[in-house]
PyMOL Python script that loads the backbone (N, CA, C, O; Angstrom):
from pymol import cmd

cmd.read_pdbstr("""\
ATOM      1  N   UNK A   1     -11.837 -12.653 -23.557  1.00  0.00           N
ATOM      2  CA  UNK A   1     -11.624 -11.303 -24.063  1.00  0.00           C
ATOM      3  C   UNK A   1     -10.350 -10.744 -23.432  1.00  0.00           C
ATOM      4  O   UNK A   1     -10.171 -10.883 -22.222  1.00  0.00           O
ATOM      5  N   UNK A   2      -9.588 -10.207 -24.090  1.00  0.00           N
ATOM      6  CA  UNK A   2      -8.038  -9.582 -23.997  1.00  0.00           C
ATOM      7  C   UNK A   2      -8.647  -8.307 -23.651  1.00  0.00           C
ATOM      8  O   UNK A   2      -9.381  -7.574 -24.314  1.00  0.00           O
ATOM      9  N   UNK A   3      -8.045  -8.168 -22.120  1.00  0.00           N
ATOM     10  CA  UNK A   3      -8.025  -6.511 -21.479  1.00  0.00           C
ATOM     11  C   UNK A   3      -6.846  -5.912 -22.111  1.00  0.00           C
ATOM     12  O   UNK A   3      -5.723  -6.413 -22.172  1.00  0.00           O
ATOM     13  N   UNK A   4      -7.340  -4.458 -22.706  1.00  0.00           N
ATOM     14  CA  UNK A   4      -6.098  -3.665 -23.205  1.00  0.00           C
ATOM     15  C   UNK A   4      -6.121  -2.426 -22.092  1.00  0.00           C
ATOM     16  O   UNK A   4      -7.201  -2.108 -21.595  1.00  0.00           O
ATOM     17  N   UNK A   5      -4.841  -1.707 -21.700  1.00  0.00           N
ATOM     18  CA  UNK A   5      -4.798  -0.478 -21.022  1.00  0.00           C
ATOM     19  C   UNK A   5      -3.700   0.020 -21.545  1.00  0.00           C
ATOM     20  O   UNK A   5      -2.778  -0.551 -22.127  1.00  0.00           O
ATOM     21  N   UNK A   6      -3.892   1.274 -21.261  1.00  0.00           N
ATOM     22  CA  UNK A   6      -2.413   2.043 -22.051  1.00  0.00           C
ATOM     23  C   UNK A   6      -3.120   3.404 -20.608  1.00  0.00           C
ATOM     24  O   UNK A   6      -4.130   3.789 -20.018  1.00  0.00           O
ATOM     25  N   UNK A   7      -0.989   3.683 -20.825  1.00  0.00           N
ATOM     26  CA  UNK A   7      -0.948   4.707 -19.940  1.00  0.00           C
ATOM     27  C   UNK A   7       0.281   5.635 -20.757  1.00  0.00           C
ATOM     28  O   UNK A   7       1.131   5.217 -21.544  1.00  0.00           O
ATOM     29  N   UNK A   8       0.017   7.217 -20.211  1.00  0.00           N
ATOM     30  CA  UNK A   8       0.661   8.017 -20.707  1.00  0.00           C
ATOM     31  C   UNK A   8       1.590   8.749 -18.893  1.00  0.00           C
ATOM     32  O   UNK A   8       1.233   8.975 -17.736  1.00  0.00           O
ATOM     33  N   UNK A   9       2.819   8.842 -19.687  1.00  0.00           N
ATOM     34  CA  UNK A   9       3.466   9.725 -18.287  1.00  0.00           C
ATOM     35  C   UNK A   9       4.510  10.915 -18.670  1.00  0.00           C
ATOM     36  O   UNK A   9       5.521  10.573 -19.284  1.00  0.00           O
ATOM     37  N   UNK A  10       4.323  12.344 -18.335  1.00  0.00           N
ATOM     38  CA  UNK A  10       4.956  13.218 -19.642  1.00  0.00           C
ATOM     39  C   UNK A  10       6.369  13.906 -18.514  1.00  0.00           C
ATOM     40  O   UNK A  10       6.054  13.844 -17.326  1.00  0.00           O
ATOM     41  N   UNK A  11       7.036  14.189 -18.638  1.00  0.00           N
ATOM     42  CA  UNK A  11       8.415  14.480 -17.965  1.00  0.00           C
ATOM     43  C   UNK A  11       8.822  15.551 -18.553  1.00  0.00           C
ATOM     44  O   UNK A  11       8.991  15.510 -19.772  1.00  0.00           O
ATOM     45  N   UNK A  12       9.049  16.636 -17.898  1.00  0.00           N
ATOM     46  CA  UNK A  12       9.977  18.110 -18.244  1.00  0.00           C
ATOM     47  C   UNK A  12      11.149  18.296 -17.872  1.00  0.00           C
ATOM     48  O   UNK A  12      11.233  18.223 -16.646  1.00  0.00           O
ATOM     49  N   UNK A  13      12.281  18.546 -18.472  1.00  0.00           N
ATOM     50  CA  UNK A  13      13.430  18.813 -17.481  1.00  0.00           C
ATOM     51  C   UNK A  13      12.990  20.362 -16.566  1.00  0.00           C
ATOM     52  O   UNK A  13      12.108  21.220 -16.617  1.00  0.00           O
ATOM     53  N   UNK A  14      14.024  20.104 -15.878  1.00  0.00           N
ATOM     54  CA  UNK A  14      14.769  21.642 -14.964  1.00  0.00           C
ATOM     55  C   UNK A  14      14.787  22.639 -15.745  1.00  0.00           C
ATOM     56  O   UNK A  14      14.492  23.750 -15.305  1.00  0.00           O
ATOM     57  N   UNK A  15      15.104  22.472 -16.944  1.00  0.00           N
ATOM     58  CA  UNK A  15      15.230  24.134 -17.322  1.00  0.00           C
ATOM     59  C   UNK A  15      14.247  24.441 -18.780  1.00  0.00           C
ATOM     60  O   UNK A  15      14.187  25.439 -19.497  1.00  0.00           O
ATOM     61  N   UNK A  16      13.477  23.014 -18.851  1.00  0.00           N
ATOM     62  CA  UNK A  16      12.282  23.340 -19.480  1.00  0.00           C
ATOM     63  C   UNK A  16      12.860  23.288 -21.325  1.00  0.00           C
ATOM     64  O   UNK A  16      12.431  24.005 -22.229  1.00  0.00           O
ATOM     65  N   UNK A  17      13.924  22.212 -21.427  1.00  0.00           N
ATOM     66  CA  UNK A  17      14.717  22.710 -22.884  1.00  0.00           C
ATOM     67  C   UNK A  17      13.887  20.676 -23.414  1.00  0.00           C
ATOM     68  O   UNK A  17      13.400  20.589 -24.541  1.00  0.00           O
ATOM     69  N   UNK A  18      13.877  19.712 -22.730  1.00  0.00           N
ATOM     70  CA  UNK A  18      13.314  18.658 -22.975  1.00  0.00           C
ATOM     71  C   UNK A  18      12.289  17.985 -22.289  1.00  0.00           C
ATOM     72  O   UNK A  18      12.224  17.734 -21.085  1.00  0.00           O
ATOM     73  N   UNK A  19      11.329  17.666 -23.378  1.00  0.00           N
ATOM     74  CA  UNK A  19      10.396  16.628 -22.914  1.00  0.00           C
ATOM     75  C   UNK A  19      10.069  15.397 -22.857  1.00  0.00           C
ATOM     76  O   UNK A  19       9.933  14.947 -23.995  1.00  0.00           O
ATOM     77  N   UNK A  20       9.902  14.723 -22.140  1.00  0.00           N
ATOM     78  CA  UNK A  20       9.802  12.940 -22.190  1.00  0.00           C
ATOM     79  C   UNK A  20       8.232  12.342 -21.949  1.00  0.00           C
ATOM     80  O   UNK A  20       7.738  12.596 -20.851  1.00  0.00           O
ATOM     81  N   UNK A  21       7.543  11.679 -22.769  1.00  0.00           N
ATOM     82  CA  UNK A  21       6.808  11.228 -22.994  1.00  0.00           C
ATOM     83  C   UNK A  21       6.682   9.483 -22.794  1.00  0.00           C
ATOM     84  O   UNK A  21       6.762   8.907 -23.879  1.00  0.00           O
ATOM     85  N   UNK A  22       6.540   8.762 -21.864  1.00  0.00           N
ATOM     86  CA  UNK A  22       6.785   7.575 -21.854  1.00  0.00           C
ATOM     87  C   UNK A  22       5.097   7.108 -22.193  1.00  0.00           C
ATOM     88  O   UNK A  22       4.032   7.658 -21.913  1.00  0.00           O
ATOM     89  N   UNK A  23       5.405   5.930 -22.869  1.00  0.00           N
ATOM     90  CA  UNK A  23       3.638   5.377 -23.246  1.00  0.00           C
ATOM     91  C   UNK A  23       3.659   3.783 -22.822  1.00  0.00           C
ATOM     92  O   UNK A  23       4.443   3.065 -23.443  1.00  0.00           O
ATOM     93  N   UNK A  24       3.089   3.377 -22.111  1.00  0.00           N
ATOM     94  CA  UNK A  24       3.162   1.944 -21.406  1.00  0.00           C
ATOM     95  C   UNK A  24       1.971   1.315 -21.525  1.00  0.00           C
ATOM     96  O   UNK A  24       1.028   1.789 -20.891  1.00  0.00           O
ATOM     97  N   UNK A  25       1.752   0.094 -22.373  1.00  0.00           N
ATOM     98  CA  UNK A  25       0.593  -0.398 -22.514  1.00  0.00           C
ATOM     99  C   UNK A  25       0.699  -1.811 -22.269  1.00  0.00           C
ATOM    100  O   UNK A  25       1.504  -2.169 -21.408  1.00  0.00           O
ATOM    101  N   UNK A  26       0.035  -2.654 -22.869  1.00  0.00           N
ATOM    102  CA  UNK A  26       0.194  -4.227 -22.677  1.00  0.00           C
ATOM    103  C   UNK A  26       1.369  -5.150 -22.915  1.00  0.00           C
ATOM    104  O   UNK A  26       1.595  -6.256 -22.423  1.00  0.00           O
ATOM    105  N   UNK A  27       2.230  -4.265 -23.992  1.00  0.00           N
ATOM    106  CA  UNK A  27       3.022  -5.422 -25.336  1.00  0.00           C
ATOM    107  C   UNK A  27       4.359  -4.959 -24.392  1.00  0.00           C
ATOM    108  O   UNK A  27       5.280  -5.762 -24.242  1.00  0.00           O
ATOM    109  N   UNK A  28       4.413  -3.422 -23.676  1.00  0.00           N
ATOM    110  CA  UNK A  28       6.002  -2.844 -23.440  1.00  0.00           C
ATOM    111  C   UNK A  28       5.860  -0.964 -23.128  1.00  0.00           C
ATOM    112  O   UNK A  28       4.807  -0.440 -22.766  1.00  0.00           O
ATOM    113  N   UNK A  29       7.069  -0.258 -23.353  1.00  0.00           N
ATOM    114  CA  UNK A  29       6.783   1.106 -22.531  1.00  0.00           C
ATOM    115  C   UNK A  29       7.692   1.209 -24.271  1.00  0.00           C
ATOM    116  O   UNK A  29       8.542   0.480 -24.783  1.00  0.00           O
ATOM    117  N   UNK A  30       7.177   2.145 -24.627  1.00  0.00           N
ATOM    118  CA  UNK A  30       7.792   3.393 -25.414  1.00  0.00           C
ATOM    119  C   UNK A  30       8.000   4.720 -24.885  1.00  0.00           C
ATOM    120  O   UNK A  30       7.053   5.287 -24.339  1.00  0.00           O
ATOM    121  N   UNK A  31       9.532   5.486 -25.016  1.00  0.00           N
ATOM    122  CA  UNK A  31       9.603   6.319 -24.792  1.00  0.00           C
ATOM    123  C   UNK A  31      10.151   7.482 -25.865  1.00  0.00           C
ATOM    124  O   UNK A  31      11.157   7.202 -26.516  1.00  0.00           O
ATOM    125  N   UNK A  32       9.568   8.664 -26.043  1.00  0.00           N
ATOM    126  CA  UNK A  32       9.427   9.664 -27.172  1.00  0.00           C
ATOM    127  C   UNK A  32      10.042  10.523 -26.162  1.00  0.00           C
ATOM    128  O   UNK A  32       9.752  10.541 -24.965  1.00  0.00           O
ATOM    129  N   UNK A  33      11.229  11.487 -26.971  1.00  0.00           N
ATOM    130  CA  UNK A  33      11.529  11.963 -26.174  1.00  0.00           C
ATOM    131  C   UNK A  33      12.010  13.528 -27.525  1.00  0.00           C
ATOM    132  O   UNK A  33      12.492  13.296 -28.634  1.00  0.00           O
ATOM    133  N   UNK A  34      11.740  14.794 -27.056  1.00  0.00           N
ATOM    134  CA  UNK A  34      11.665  16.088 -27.696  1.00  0.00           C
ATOM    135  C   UNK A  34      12.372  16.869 -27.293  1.00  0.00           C
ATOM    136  O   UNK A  34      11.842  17.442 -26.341  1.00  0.00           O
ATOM    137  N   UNK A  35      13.753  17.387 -27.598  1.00  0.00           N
ATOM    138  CA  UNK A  35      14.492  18.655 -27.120  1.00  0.00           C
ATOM    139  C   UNK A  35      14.071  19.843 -27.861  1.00  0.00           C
ATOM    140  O   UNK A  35      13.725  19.622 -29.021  1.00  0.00           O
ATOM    141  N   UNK A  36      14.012  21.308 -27.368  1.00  0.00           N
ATOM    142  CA  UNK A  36      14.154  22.531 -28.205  1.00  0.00           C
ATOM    143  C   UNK A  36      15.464  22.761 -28.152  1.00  0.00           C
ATOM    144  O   UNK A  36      16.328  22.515 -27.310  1.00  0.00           O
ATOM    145  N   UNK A  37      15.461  23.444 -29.532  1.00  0.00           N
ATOM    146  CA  UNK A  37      16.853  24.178 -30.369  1.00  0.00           C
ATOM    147  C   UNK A  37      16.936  25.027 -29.308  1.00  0.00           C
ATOM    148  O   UNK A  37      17.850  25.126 -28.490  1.00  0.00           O
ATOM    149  N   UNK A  38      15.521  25.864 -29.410  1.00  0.00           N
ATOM    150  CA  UNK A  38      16.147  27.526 -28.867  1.00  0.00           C
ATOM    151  C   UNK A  38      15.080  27.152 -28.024  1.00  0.00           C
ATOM    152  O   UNK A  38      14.368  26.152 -27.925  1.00  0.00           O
ATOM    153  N   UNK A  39      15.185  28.410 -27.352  1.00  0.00           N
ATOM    154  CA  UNK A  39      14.316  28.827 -26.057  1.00  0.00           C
ATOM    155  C   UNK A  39      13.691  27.701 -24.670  1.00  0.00           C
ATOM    156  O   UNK A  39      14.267  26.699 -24.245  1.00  0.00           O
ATOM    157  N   UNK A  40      13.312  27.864 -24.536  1.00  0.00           N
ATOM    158  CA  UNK A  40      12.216  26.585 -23.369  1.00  0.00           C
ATOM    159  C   UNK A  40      10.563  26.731 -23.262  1.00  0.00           C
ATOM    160  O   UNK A  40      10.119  27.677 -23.912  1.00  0.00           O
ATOM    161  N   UNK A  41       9.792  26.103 -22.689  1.00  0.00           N
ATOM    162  CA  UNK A  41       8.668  26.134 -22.241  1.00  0.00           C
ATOM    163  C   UNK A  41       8.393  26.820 -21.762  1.00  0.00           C
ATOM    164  O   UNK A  41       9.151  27.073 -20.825  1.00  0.00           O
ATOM    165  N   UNK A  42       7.302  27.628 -21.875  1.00  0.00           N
ATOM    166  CA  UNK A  42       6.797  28.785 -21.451  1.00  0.00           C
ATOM    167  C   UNK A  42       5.973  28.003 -20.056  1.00  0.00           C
ATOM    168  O   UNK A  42       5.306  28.681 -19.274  1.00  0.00           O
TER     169      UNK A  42
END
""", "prot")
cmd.dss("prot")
cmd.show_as("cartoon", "prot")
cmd.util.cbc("prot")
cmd.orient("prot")
């Protein structure tokens, strides 16, 4: 039987304008990554 695991790791910048989402499981790491136009994270 093939063990599967997956992991999530989420990253904010400094001034709260991008987010990084890395996803790391068995096969490799994907990384998703989200800027705002306007404003930042509350």
């Amino acid at each position: 039987m093939k063990s599967v695991w997956s992991r999530y790791f989420i990253f904010i910048s400094r001034n709260r304008t991008t987010i990084k989402l890395l996803h790391a499981e068995n096969g490799g790491l994907v990384l998703y990554m989200k800027r705002l136009e306007e404003g930042n994270l509350e």
